[in-house]
C-alpha positions as CSV (number, residue, x, y, z in Angstrom):
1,X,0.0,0.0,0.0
2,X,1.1,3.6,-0.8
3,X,1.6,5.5,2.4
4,X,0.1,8.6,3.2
5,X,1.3,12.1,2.1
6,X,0.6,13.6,5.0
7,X,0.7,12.4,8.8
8,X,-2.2,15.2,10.0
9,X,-2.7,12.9,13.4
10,X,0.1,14.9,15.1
11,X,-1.4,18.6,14.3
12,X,-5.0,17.3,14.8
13,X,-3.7,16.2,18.5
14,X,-2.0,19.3,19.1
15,X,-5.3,21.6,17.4
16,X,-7.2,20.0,20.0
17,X,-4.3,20.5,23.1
18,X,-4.0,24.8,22.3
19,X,-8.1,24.3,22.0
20,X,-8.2,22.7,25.9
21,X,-5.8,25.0,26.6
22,X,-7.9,28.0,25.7
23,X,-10.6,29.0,28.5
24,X,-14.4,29.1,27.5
25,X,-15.5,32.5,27.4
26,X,-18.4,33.2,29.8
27,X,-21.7,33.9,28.3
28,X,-22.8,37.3,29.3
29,X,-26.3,38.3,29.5
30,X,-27.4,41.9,28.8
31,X,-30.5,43.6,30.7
32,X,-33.2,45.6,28.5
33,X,-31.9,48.6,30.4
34,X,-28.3,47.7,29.5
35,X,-29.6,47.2,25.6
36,X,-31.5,50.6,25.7
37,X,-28.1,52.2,27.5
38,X,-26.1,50.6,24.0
39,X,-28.9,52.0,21.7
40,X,-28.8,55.4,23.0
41,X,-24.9,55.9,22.8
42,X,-25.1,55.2,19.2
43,X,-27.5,58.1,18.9
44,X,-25.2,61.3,19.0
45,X,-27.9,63.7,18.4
46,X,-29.9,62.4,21.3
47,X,-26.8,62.1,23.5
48,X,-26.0,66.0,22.8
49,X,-30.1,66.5,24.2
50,X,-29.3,64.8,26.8
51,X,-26.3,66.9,27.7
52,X,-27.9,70.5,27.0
53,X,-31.1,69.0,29.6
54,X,-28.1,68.1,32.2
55,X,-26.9,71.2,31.5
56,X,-30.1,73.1,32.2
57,X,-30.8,71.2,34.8
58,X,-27.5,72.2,36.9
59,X,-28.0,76.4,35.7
60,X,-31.6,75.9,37.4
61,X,-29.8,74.3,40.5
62,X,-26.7,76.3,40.9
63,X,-28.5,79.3,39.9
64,X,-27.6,82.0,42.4
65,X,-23.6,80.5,42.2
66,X,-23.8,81.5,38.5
67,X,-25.2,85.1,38.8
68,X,-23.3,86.0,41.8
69,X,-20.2,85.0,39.6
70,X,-21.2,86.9,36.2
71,X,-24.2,88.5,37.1
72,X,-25.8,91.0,39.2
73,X,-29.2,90.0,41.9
74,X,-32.3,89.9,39.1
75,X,-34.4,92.4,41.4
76,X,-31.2,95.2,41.4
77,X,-32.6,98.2,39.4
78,X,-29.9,100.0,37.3
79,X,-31.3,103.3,36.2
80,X,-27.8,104.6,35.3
81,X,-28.1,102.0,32.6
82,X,-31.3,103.3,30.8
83,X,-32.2,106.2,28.5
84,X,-34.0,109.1,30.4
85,X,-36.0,109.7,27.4
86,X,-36.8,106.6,25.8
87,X,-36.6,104.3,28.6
88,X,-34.5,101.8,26.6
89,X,-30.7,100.8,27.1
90,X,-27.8,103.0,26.3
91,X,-25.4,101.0,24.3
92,X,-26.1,98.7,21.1
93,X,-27.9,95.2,21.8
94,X,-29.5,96.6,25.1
95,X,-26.4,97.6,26.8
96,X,-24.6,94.3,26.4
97,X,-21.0,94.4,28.0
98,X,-18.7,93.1,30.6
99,X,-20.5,93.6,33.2
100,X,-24.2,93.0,31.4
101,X,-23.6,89.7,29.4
102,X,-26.7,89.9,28.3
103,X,-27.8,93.5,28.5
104,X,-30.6,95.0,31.3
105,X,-34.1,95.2,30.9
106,X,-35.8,98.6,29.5
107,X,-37.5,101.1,32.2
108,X,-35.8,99.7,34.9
109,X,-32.5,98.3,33.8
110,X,-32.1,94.8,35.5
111,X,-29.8,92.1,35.1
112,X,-31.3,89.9,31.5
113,X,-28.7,87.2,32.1
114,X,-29.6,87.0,36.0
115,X,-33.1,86.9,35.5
116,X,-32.7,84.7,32.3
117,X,-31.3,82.2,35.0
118,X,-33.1,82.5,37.7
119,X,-35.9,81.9,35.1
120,X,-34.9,78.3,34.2
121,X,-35.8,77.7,37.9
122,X,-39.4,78.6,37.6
123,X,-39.5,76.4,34.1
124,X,-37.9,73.1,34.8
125,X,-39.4,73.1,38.2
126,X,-42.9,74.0,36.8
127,X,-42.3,71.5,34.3
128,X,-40.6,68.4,36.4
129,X,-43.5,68.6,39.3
130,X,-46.1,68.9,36.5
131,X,-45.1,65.9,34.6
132,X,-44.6,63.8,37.9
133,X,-47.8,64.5,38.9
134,X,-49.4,63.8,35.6
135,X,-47.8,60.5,35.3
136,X,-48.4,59.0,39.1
137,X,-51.7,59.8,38.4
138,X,-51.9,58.8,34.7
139,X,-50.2,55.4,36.0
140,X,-52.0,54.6,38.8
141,X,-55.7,55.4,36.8
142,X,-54.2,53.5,33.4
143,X,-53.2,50.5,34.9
144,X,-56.7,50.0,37.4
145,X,-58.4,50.9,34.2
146,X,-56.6,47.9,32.1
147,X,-56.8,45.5,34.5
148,X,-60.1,45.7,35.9
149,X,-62.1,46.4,32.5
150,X,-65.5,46.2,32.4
151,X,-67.3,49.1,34.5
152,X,-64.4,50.6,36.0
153,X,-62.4,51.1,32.8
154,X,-65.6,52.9,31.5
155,X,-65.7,55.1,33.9
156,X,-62.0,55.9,34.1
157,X,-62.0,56.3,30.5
158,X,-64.8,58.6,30.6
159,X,-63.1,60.4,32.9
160,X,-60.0,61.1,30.5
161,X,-62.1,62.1,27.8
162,X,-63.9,64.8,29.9
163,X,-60.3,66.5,30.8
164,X,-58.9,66.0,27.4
165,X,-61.6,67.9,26.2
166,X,-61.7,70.6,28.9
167,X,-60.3,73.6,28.3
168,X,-57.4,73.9,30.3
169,X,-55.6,77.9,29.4
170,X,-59.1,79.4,30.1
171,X,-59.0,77.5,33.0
172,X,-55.9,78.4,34.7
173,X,-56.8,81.6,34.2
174,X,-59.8,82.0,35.9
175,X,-58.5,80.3,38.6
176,X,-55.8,82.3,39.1
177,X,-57.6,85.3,38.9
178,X,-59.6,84.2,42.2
179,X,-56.3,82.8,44.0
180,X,-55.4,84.6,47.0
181,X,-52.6,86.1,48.3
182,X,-51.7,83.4,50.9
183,X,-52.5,79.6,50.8
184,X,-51.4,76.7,52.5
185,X,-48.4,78.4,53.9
186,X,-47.6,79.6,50.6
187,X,-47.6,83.1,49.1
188,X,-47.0,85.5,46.5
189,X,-45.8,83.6,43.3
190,X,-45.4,80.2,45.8
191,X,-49.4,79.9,45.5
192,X,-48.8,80.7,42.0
193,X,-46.0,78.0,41.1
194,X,-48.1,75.5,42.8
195,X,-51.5,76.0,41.3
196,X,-49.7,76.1,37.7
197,X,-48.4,72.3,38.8
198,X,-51.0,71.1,40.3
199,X,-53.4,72.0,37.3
200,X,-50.8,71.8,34.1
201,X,-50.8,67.8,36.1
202,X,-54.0,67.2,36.6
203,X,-54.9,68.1,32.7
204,X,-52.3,66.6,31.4
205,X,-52.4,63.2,33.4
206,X,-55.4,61.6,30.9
207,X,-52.4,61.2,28.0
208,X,-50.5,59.1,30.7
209,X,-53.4,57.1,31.2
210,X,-54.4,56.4,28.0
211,X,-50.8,55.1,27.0
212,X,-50.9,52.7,30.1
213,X,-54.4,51.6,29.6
214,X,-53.9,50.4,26.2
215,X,-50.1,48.9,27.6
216,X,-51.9,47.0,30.3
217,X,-54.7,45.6,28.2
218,X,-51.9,43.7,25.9
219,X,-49.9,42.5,29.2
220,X,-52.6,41.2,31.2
221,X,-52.7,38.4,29.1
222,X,-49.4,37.5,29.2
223,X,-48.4,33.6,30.4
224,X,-46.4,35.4,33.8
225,X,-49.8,37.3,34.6
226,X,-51.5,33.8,34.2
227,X,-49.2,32.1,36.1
228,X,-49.0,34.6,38.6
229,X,-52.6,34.3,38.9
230,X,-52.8,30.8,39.1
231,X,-50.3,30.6,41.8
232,X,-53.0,32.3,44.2
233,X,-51.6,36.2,43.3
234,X,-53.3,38.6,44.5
235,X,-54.7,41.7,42.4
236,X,-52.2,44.2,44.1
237,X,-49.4,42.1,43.6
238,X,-49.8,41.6,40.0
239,X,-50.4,44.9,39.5
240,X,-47.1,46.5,40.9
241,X,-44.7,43.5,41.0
242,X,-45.9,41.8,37.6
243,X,-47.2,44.7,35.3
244,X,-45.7,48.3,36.8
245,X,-42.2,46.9,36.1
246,X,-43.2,46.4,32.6
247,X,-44.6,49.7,31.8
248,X,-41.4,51.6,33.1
249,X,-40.1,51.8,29.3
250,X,-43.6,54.1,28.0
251,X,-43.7,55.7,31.1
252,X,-40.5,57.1,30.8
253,X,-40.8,57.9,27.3
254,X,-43.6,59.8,27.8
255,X,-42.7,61.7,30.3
256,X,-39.4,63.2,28.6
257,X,-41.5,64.0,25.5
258,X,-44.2,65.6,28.3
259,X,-41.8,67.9,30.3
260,X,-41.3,70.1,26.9
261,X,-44.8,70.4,26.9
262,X,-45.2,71.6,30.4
263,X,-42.4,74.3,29.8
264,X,-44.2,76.0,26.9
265,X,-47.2,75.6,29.0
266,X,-45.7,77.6,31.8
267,X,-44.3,79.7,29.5
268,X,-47.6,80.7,27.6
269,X,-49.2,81.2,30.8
270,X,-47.0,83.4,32.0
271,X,-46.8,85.2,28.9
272,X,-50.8,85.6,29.3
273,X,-50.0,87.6,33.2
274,X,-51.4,84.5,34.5
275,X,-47.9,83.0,36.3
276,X,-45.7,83.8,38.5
277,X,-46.1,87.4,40.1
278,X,-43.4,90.1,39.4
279,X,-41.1,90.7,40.1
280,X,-40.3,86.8,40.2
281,X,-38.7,85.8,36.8
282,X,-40.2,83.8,34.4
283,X,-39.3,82.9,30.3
284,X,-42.8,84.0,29.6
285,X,-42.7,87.1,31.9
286,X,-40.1,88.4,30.1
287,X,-41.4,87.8,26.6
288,X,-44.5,89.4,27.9
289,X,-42.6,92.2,28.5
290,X,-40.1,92.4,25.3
291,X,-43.5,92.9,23.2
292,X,-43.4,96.3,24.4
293,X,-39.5,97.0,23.5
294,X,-38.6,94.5,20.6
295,X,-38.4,97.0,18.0
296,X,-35.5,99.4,20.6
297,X,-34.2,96.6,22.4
298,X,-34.7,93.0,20.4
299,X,-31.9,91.7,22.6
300,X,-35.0,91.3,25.6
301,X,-36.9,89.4,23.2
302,X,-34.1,87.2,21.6
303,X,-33.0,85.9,24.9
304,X,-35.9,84.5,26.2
305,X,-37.2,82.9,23.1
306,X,-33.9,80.9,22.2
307,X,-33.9,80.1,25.9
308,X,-37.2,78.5,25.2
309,X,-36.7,77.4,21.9
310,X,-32.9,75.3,23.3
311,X,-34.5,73.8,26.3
312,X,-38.0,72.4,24.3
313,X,-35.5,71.5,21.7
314,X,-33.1,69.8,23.9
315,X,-36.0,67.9,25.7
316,X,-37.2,66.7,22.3
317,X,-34.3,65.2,20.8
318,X,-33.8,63.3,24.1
319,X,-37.3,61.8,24.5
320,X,-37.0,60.8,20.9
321,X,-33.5,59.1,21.9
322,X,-35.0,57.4,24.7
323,X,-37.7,56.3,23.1
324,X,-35.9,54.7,20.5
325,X,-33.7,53.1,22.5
326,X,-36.4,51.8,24.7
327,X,-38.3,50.3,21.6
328,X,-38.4,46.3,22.0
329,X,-38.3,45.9,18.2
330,X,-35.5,48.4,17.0
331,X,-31.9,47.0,16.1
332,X,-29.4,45.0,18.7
């Protein structure tokens, strides 16, 4: 017989010894959170939202660090900065300078950058307290509403339709017309601040509840709910052990996409006199007041608005992000 060409025995023996030799590399799961957290690094534009709401959320925090470093208090009145005749800045771009990074107001000549600051407060807090309210309560109604069905999901739902329907500017405004001066410890724009989140909430919580509703009616019938059930469950357990930990993702969502909404919200209202009380400072307030002055001093008007138009923006891009990222069926 002819004898082999090739003796592979010896390599095949030592293939399989650098093989052994190698160590098995651990299989590592990854969490839905940790997936979403992948997603949303991949998305630059939502990642840059994300840093300008991080970054308005610290201005708004540190606030009165920032303007006692560049700034001046937002209630100091600087008449030495303003026209006697005309009432408008001296200087071009309403007496921007070193000292006024953003120019002073017309008439009485405060601070624009303090009280452009100092403003971000009122919004984002406004805003933040509004949306939490909106979705405890838009979580806690959705999710009864899914469960239960029948008669109780009628009435809940009936319930949202009625406040979706309401109308809630001409609202807020009557009420604060008739709000006094003092309440519940509270006073002067404190009764204000809290009124506009406890109403801009209440309206807006039906959106919440009709996103959790319809998220509950699908996972009710899941097998973990069955078995959950057929283990001898009760209803309160399956509701916020089995089915809350499942709606996080739209909740969330929603409530980045809602926060833009409760800023122009605050802002039209106080644009309409019915916000915060001067001289507290507001976005709105000061648009408001730039009507008067745009055409002497646009600089009043310009600030405000991009502050607006940045931090709805920011928001946007970043809900968008997250909800991408959250979304079950997008890319691995």
């Amino acid at each position: 017989m002819t004898a082999p060409l090739h003796d592979t025995s010896a390599a095949e023996t030592a293939a399989v010894d650098v093989a052994a030799d190698v160590p098995a590399k651990a299989i590592e799961g990854r969490s839905p959170w940790k997936i979403a957290w992948v997603r949303l690094k991949r998305d630059k534009v939502a990642l840059a939202g994300g840093v300008v709401v991080l970054f308005l959320i610290l201005v708004a925090v540190f606030a009165p660090l920032i303007v006692s470093a560049l700034g001046h208090p937002p209630n100091d009145f600087h008449e030495d900065k303003i026209d006697p005749l005309f009432g408008t800045p001296i200087g071009s771009w309403g007496g921007m300078s070193s000292d006024f990074l953003l120019g002073v107001e017309p008439v009485n000549g405060r601070d624009v950058f303090s009280r452009l600051v100092y403003g971000a407060r009122i919004s984002l807090l406004v805003a933040f307290l509004a949306a939490l309210f909106a979705v405890a309560l838009g979580t806690v109604f959705g999710i009864i509403a899914g469960y239960f069905g029948g008669w109780v999901d009628a009435a809940i739902s009936r319930v949202m339709d009625v406040l979706l329907a309401f109308p809630q500017l001409l609202f807020i405004i009557a009420l604060v017309s008739v709000l006094p001066n003092s309440l519940w410890g509270f006073s002067g724009s404190g009764v204000r601040i809290g009124a506009l989140i406890v109403v801009i909430g209440f309206f807006g919580w039906p959106y919440v509840g009709r996103i959790v509703r319809g998220q509950t009616l699908s996972l009710r019938e899941r097998e973990y709910v069955e078995a959950a059930r057929s283990l001898g469950a009760g209803r309160t357990y399956i509701l916020f052990k089995e089915l809350l930990p499942n709606l996080v993702a739209p909740i969330t969502v929603y409530t980045t996409l809602m926060i833009p909404t409760n800023v122009l919200s605050e802002a039209a209202l106080s644009f309409l006199g019915a916000g915060v009380k001067p001289p507290t400072a507001s976005w709105g307030q000061m648009l408001s007041k730039a009507k008067e002055y745009y055409e002497a001093d646009p600089m009043f008007m310009i600030a405000p608005g991009v502050a607006i138009f940045v931090t709805v923006l920011a928001f946007n891009l970043f809900g968008d992000g997250v909800r991408d990222a959250l979304d079950p069926k997008g890319s691995r």
